[in-house]
PLY file of the C-alpha trace (Angstrom):
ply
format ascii 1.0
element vertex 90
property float x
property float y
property float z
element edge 89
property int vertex1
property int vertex2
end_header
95.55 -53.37 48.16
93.06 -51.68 46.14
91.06 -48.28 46.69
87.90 -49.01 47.54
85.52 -46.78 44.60
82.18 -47.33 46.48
80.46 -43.95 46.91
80.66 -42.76 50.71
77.25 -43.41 52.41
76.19 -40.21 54.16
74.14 -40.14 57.46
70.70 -38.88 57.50
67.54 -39.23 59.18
64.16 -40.99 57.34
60.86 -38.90 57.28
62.46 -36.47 60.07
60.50 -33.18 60.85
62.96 -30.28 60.07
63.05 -27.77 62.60
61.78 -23.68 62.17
64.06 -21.57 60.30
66.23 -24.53 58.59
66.22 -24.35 54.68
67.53 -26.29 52.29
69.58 -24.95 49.42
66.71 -24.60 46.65
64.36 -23.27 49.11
66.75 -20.47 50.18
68.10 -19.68 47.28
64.41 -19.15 45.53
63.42 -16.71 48.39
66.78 -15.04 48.60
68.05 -14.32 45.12
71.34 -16.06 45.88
72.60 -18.80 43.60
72.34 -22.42 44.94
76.13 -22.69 43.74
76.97 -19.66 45.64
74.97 -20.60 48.54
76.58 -24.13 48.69
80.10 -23.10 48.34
79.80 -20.33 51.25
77.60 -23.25 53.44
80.84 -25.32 52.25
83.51 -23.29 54.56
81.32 -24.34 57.71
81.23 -27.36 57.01
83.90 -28.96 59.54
84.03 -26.27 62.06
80.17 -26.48 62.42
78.72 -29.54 61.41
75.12 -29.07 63.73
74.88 -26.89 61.32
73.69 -29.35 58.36
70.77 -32.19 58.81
70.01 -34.55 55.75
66.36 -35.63 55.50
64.93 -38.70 53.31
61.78 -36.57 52.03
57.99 -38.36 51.49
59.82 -38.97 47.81
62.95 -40.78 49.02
64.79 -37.95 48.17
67.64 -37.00 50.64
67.82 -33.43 51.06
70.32 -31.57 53.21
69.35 -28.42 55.39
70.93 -25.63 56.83
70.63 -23.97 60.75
68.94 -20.70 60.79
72.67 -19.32 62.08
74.02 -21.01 58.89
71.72 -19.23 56.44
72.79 -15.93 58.85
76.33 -16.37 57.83
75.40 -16.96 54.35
73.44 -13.84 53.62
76.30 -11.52 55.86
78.95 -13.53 53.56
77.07 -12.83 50.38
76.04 -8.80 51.65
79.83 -8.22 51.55
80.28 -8.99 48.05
80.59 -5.78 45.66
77.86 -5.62 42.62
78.93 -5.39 39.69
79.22 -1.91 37.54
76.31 -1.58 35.04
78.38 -0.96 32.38
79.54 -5.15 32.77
0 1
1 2
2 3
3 4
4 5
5 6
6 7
7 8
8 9
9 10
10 11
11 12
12 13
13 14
14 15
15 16
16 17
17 18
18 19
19 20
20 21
21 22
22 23
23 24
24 25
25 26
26 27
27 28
28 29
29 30
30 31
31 32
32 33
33 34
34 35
35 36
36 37
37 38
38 39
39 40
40 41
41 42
42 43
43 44
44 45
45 46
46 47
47 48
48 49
49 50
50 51
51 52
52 53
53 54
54 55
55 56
56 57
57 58
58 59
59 60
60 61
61 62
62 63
63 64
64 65
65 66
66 67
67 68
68 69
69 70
70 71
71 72
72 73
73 74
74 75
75 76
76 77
77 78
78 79
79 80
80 81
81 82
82 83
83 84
84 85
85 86
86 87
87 88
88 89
């Protein structure tokens, strides 16, 4: 029997108002300073444990964009906060 290739379809809502204090990645990353990669990979670890934690809305465009919970975006920035700056002579 063969492996089915088909991407997975994802759930998401059409045209859905997004609550206060969600963000999506671009959005928080812009007003933060943090790297959408960086932001992604930390929102990445919650993932399964916490899953009303991430809402994908089909925007005006038809573009499906996924948000993250105001305790989320919490986590992220006391996740990111404990990382040690580089020296300035790197």
């Amino acid at each position: 029997m063969e492996k089915s290739t088909s991407p997975k379809i994802e759930e998401y809502s059409e045209n859905q108002q997004i609550s206060e204090g969600w963000k999506n990645k671009t959005s928080f990353s812009k007003e933060s300073k943090i790297s959408p990669n960086l932001i992604a990979h930390i929102a990445d670890q919650y993932r399964k444990s916490n899953q009303g934690y991430f809402k994908k809305i089909k925007d005006k465009t038809g573009r499906i964009v996924e948000y993250y919970a105001p305790e989320l975006i919490e986590r992220i920035e006391k996740k990111y906060n404990e990382y040690t700056e580089a020296p300035d002579d790197w």
